[in-house]
Structure formats: C-alpha cells, structure tokens
NULOLUM-471568 format. One record per residue (C-alpha): x, y, z; residue number from 1. Coordinates in pm, 1 decimal, always signed. Layout:
<recs>
        xx        yy        zz  num
         X         Y         Z  NUM
...
</recs>
This chain:
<recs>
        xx        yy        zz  num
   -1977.2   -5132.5    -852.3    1
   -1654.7   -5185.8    -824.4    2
   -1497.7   -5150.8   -1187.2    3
   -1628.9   -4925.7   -1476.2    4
   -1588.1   -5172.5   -1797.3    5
   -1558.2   -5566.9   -1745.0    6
   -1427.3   -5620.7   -2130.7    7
   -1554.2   -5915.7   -2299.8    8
   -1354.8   -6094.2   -2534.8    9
   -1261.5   -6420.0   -2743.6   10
    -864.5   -6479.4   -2605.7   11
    -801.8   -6467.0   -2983.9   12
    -896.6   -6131.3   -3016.6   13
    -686.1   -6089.3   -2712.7   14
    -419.6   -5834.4   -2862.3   15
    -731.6   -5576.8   -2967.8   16
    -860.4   -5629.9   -2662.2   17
    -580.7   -5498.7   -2512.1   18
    -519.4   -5177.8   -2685.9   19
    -904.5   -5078.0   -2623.9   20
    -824.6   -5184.5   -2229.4   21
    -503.5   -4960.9   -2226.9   22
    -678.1   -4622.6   -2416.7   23
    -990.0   -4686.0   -2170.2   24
    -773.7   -4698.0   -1859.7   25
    -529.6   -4382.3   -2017.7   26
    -870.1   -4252.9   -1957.1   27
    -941.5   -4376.3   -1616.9   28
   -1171.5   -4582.4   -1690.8   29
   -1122.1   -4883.3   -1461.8   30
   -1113.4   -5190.4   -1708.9   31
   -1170.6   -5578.4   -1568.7   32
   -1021.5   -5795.2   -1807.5   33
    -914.0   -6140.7   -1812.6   34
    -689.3   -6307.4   -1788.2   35
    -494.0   -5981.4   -1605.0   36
    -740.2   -5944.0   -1325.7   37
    -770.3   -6328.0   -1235.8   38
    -581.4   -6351.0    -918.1   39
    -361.4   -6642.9    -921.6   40
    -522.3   -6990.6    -781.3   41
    -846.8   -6868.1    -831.6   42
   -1087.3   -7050.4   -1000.9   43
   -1161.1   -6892.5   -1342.5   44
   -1553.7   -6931.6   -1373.7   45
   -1607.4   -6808.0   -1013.9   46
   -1338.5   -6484.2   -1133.0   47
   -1560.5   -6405.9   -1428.3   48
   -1857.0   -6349.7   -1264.3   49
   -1771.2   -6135.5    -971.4   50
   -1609.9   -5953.1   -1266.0   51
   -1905.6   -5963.5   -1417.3   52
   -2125.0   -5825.6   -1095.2   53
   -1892.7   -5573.1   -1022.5   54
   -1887.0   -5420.6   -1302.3   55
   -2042.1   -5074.8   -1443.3   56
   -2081.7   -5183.3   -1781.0   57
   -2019.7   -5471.1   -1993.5   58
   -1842.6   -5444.4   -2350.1   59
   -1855.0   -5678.5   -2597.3   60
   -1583.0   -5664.9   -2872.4   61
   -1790.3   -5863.2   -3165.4   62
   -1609.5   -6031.8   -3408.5   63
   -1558.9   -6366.3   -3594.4   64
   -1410.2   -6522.3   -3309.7   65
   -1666.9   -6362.0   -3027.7   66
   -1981.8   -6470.9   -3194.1   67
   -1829.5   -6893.1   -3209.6   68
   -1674.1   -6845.6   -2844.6   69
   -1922.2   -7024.3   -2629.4   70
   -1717.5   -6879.9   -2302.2   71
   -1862.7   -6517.9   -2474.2   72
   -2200.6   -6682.7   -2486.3   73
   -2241.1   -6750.9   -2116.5   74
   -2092.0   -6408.6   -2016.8   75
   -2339.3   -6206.6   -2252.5   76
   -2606.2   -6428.9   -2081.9   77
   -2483.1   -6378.5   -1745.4   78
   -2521.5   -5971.1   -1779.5   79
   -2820.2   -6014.5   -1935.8   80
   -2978.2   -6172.6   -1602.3   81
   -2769.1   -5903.7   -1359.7   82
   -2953.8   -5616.3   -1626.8   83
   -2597.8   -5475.2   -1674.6   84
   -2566.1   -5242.5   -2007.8   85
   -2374.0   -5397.5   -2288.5   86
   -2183.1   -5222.4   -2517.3   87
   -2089.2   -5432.4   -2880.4   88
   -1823.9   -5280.9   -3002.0   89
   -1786.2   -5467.2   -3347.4   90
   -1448.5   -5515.9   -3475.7   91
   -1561.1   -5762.4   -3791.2   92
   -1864.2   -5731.8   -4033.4   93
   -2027.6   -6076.8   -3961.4   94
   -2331.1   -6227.9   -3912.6   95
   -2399.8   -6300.1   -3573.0   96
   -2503.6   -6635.0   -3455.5   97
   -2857.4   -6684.4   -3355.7   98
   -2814.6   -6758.4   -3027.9   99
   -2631.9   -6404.2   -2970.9  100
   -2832.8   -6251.5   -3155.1  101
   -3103.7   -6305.3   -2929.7  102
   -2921.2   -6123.6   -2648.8  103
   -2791.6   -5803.8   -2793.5  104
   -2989.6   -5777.0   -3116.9  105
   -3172.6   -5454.9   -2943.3  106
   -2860.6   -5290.7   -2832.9  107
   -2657.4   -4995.1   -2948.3  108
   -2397.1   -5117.7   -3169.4  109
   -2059.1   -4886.6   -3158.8  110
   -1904.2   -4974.1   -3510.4  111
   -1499.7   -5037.4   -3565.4  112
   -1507.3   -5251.6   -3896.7  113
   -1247.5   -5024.4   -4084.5  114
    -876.7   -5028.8   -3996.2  115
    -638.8   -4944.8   -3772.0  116
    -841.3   -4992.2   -3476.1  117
    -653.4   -4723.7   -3305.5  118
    -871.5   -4413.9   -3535.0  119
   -1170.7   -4613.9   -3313.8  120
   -1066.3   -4578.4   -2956.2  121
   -1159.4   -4190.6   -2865.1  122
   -1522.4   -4246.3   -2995.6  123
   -1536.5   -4522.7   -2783.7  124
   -1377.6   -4380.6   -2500.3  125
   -1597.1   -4093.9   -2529.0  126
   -1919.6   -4307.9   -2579.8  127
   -1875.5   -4548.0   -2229.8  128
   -1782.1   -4186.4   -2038.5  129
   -2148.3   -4084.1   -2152.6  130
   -2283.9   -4421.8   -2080.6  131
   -2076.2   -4402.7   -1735.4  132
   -2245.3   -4081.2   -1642.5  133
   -2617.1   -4231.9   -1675.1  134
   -2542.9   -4509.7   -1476.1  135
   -2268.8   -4399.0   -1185.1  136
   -2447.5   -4367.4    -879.4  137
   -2135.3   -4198.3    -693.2  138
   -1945.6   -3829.5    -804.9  139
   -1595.4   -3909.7   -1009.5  140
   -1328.7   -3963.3    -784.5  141
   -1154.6   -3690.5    -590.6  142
    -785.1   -3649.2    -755.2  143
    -555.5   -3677.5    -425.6  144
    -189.8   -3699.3    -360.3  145
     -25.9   -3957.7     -91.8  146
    +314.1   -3906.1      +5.3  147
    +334.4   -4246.4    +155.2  148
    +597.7   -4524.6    +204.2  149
    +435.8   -4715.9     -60.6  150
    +257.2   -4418.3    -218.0  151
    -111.0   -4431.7    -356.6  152
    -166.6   -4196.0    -631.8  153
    -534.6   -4107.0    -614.2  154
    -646.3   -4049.0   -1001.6  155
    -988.7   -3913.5   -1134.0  156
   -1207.3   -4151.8   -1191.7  157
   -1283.4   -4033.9   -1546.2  158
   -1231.2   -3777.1   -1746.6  159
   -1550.6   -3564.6   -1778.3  160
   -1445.9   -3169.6   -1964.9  161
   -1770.4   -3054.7   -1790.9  162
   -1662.3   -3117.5   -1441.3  163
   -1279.7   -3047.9   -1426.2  164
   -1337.0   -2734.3   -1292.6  165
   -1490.8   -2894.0    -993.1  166
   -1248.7   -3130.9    -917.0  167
   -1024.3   -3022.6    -662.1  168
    -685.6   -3088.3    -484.6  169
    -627.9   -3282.0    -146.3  170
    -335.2   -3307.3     +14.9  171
    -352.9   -3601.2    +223.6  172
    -179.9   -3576.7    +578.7  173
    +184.1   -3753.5    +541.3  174
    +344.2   -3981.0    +784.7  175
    +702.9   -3904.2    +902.6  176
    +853.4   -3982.5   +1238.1  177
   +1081.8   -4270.5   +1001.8  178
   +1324.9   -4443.1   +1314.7  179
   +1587.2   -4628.7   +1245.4  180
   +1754.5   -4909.5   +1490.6  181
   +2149.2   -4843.0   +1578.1  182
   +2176.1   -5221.7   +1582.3  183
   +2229.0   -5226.2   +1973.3  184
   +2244.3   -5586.1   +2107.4  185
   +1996.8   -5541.9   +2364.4  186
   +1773.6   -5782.2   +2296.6  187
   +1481.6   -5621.7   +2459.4  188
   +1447.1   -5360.2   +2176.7  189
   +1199.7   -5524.1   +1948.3  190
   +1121.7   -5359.9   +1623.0  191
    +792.9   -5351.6   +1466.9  192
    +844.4   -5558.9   +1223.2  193
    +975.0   -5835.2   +1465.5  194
    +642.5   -5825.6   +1614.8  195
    +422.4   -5832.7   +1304.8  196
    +609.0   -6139.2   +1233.8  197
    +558.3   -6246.5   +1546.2  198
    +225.2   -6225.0   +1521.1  199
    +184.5   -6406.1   +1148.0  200
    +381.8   -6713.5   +1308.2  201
    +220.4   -6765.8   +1636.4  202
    -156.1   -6732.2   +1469.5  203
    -364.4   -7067.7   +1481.5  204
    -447.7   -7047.0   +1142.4  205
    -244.6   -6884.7    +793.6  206
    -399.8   -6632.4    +544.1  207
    -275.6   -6585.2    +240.5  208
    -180.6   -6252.8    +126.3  209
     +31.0   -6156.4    -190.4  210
    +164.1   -5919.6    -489.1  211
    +132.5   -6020.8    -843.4  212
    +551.1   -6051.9    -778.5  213
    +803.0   -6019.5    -546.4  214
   +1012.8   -5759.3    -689.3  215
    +897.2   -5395.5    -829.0  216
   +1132.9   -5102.2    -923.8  217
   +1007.8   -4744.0    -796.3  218
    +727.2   -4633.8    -969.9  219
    +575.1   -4948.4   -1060.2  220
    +216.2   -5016.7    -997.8  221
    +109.6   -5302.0    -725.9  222
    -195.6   -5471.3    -688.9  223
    -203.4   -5634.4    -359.0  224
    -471.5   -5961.8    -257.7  225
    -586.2   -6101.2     +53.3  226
    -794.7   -6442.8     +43.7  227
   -1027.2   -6506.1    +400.6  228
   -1162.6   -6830.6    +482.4  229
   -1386.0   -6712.8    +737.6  230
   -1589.7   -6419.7    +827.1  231
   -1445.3   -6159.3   +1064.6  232
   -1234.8   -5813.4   +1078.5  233
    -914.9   -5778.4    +839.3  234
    -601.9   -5525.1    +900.8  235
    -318.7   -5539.8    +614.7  236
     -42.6   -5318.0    +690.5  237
    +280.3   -5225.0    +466.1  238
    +614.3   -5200.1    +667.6  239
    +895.3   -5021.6    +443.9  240
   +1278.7   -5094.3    +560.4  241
   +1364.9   -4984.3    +878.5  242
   +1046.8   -4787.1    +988.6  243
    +850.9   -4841.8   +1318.2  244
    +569.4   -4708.9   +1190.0  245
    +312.0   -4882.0    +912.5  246
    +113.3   -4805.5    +638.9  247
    -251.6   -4950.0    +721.3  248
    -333.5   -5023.0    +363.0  249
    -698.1   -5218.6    +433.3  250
    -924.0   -5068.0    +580.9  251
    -911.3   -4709.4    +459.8  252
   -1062.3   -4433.5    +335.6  253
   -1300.6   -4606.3     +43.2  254
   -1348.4   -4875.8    +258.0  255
   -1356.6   -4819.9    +635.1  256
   -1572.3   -5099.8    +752.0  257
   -1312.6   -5397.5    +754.1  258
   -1596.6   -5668.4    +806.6  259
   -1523.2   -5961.1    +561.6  260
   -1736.2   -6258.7    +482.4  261
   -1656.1   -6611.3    +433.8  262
   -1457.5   -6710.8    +119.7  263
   -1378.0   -6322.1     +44.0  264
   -1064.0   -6179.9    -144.2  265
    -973.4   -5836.6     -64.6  266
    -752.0   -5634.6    -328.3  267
    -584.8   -5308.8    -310.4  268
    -682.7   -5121.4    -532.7  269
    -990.0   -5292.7    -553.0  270
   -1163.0   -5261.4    -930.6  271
   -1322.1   -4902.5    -958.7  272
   -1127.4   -4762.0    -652.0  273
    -987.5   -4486.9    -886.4  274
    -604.4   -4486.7    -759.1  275
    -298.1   -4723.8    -806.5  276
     -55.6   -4829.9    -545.6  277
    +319.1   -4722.8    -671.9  278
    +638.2   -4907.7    -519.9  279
    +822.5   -4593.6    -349.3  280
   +1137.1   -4559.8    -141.9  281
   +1324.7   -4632.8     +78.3  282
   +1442.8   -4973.0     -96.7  283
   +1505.2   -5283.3     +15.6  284
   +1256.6   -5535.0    +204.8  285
    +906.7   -5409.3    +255.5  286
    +664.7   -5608.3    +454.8  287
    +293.7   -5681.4    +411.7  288
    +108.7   -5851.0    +652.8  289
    -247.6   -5973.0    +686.0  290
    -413.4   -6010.7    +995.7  291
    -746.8   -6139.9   +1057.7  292
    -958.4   -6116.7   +1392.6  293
   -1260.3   -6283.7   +1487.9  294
   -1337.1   -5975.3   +1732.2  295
   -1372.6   -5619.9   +1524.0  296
   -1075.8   -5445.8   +1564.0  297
   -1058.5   -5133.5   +1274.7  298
    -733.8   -4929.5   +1348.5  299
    -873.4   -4676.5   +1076.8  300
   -1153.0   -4515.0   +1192.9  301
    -969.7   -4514.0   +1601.4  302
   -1199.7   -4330.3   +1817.1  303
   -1174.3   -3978.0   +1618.2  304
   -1187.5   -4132.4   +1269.3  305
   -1512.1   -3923.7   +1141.3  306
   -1266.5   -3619.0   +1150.0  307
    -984.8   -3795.3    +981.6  308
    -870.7   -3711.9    +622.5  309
    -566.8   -3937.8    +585.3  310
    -679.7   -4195.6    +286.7  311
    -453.9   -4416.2    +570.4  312
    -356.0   -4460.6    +901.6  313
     -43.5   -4517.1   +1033.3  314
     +35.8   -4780.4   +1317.2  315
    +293.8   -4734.7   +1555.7  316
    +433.1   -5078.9   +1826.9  317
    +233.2   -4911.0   +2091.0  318
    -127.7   -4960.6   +1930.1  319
     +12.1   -5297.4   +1761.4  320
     -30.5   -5448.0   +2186.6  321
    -424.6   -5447.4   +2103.8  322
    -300.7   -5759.6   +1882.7  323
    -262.2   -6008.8   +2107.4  324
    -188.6   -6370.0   +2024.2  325
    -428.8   -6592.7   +2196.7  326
    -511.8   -6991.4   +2176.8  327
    -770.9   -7057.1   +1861.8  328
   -1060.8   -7068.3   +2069.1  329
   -1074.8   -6715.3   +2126.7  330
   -1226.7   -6429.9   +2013.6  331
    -908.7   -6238.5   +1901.2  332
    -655.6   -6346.1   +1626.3  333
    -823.0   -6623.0   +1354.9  334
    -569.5   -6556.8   +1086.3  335
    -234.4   -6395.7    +978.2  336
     -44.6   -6408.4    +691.4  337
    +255.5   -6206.3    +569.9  338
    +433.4   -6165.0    +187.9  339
    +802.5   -5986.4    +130.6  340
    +859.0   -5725.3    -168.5  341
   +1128.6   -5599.7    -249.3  342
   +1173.3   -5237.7    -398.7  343
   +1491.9   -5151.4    -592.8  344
   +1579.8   -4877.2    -823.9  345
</recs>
C-alpha cells in the first residue's frame, strides 16, 4: 500500500475535507486526496482508483452532499470490491440514501455532527492510527535525516506513544565532493550536466518528467512525477547548480528495483513513502532528468548495494559513460526526459 488514508469526499465538502487531510498528515498519516494528488494530464477516473488500490484505508466523510454525490457512490463501491476498510466519518445527521446504505450500513460509524469540526480531529486521528496498526503489514517508518542537495526529510510514518522508544536515529551517509567549473574555454571540459542534457536530446523517444511548479523557495516540499510509455528500467537524477555530482532520486532505498511497466507514473515521494522532498541550497537552476532504458541498468544497488545505507546514490560523469546514446533499435536508451526548477530564497 502505498498511502495510509485515500479521503473520500463530495468537492462541496471540500474545505472540511481539508482540515481532516491536514491534522491526519500533522500526524503522518499519508492522506490521498483529490483533487491535490491528481497529477496534471491525468485522467481523473483512472487517478481515483489507483488512489483507491493503494490505499490503507478508505474514509468516508458522510454528509448531505456525500450521500447525493454519485462520484462518492462508485468510490464506496469500488473499495467495497478491493475489501478495503472504510471509515464514515459523519459530519451531518442525515438519512442515508438506500443505495449507500447498502454498502456501509455494517460499518463503524466515527460521529462529528456537533460543531467546530476541529474538537473532532484527535479522536479521529487517534481512531485510523488504531485501525492503521491492524492492517499495516510493514513496521512505521524509520525517522532519518538526509543532508542532500535537494534534501529528503525521512518522517515517522505515524505516530504510535507505544513505539517511540523504538524508533531510532539514522544518519544517512552525505554527499560532498561539490566542484565548481572556473569557466575555462576549453571546450573539452564537459560538465555533467552538459551531458545529461545531452543525453535527454539525442534519445529516440521523450519522457515526461515534472514538479507540480517550476519555482520553490528553500524549504518547500516537492513532489516530483515521471510518466513511462513502455516497460523497462528508469534512473531520475537531481543536478543542483554547479555540481558534478547527482542526486539519484529513483531508484532508492524504498524502492531499489527500478523495473517499470507499461503506462506507469513514478512519483517521489510516492503515497505512503513516509518522507517529503524539501527544495535546499545552493540556489539557482537545478536539473531533473529522466532516463529510461530498455536494458536494466540500476545505479543504486552498484555491485556492493546490499551493504549500502545511503537512502541515495550519488552519480559522478565517470559512471554516467554506461549511458550511452544508441539508434532506437537497441537495447540501451528508450526514453529521456528532463524538467528545470529553480530554488531561490
């Protein structure tokens, strides 16, 4: 599973549904919500029901609106098929209609009738950590630290008061070595990022990879996606201004095998990952580029990777020559794609 909640809603109810989203995930519970999680150009249906599939649990904020929304309908039905537990959380005294009635008539009802709504959000924070512990097939997250150019705080995965005594501290290995060009007009000093774009403009085909924006200030979260067309091995690598080393953001640590299927979108953080991506210094123009290989090629794992602790790996120009750009027929590059951001104060 790859997100804790995936909160059902009527969009009219969409300002509740947003305060019980933001004290779940002050929480860390991982929330799916739409229309925030709906990557741009997707198709919506399609988006709801991976949300759906990938989620932990399903909660249902009943009210007025809810119970008429026939959108509501065919997600409650949906969940009902994948045997997913649903959660009402009823925000109005009403009557349900029959038809949902029939789906969640024999579940536990967690009641918010009176007002504010606010005085309602630590029971229910408190009930889905309960429900979360029946269900979770994995331990919470680890809580790590990532001192990287575009740092990845690692976050418990919920808050549970009889395990935080458990949870302990890693450090993750941090990447240095930062060189910076004297602007020498030899043309025969390349720098790494010349040759990731080299790459992304000579590939037969173009991948799309993006940022819900362009721009972030330090300290803001990012959410990175990747779209394949076709099945194979994906790299995506961050490039902060003026390093000749990158970040290898996809595959890592929670997901080392880099095989892709048809039709897949990769996002980092993916849903239930436990830790958000923060814009970090040095400003200026970072690079992210998406490169996708018909033949595996996993820079991760590297031949020692079973005794690596590094949530990444780092990429220098010398491993990037295992990248070569050959005609379409091949078995080597398929697909590359690359997206600016730009990080300012």
């Amino acid at each position: 599973m790859l997100s804790d909640v995936f909160l059902s809603h009527s969009s009219k109810d969409s300002d509740i549904a947003k305060k019980i989203c933001t004290a779940l995930e002050s929480a860390n519970i991982k929330c799916w919500i739409a229309p925030r999680d709906i990557m741009p150009g997707a198709e919506w249906a399609e988006s709801i029901i991976n949300g759906i599939e990938r989620a932990s649990i399903f909660l249902l904020i009943v009210s007025s609106h809810s119970n008429e929304s026939p959108q509501v309908l065919r997600e409650v039905e949906r969940v009902i098929n994948k045997k997913i537990p649903i959660i009402p959380f009823r925000i109005e005294d009403i009557t349900l209609s029959k038809s949902l009635e029939y789906f969640i008539c024999n579940h536990q009802w967690v009641d918010a009738i009176s007002t504010p709504i606010e005085k309602h959000l630590d029971n229910l924070v408190s009930t889905m950590n309960r429900v979360l512990i029946e269900v979770s097939d994995k331990p919470p997250a680890e809580v790590l630290k990532a001192d990287l150019p575009i740092q990845e705080k690692i976050v418990a995965k919920r808050t549970l008061p009889v395990i935080l005594a458990g949870i302990a501290i890693f450090v993750l290995l941090s990447i240095g070595l930062f060189f910076y060009f004297n602007h020498q007009k030899d043309t025969k000093i390349e720098t790494l990022r010349s040759e990731l774009s080299a790459i992304v403009s000579s590939a037969p085909k173009k991948i799309i990879v993006t940022a819900q924006k362009k721009s972030f200030k330090i300290g803001e979260q990012m959410k990175i996606t990747c779209k394949v067309a076709e099945s194979g091995y994906l790299n995506i690598l961050s490039l902060s201004p003026g390093d000749n080393e990158a970040v290898l953001l996809y595959p890592n640590k929670y997901h080392q095998d880099n095989r892709v299927e048809k039709e897949t979108v990769i996002t980092i953080p993916a849903l239930g990952d436990g830790f958000a991506l923060t814009a970090q210094p040095p400003t200026g123009e970072s690079l992210i580029v998406a490169i996708h290989t018909k033949q595996e090629i996993n820079v991760y794992r590297g031949d020692n990777y079973k005794n690596m602790p590094a949530l990444f790996q780092t990429i220098t120009k010398r491993k990037l020559k295992g990248w070569a750009v050959t005609p379409e027929g091949s078995n080597r590059i398929w697909s590359a794609g690359k997206f600016s951001v730009k990080i300012s104060d």
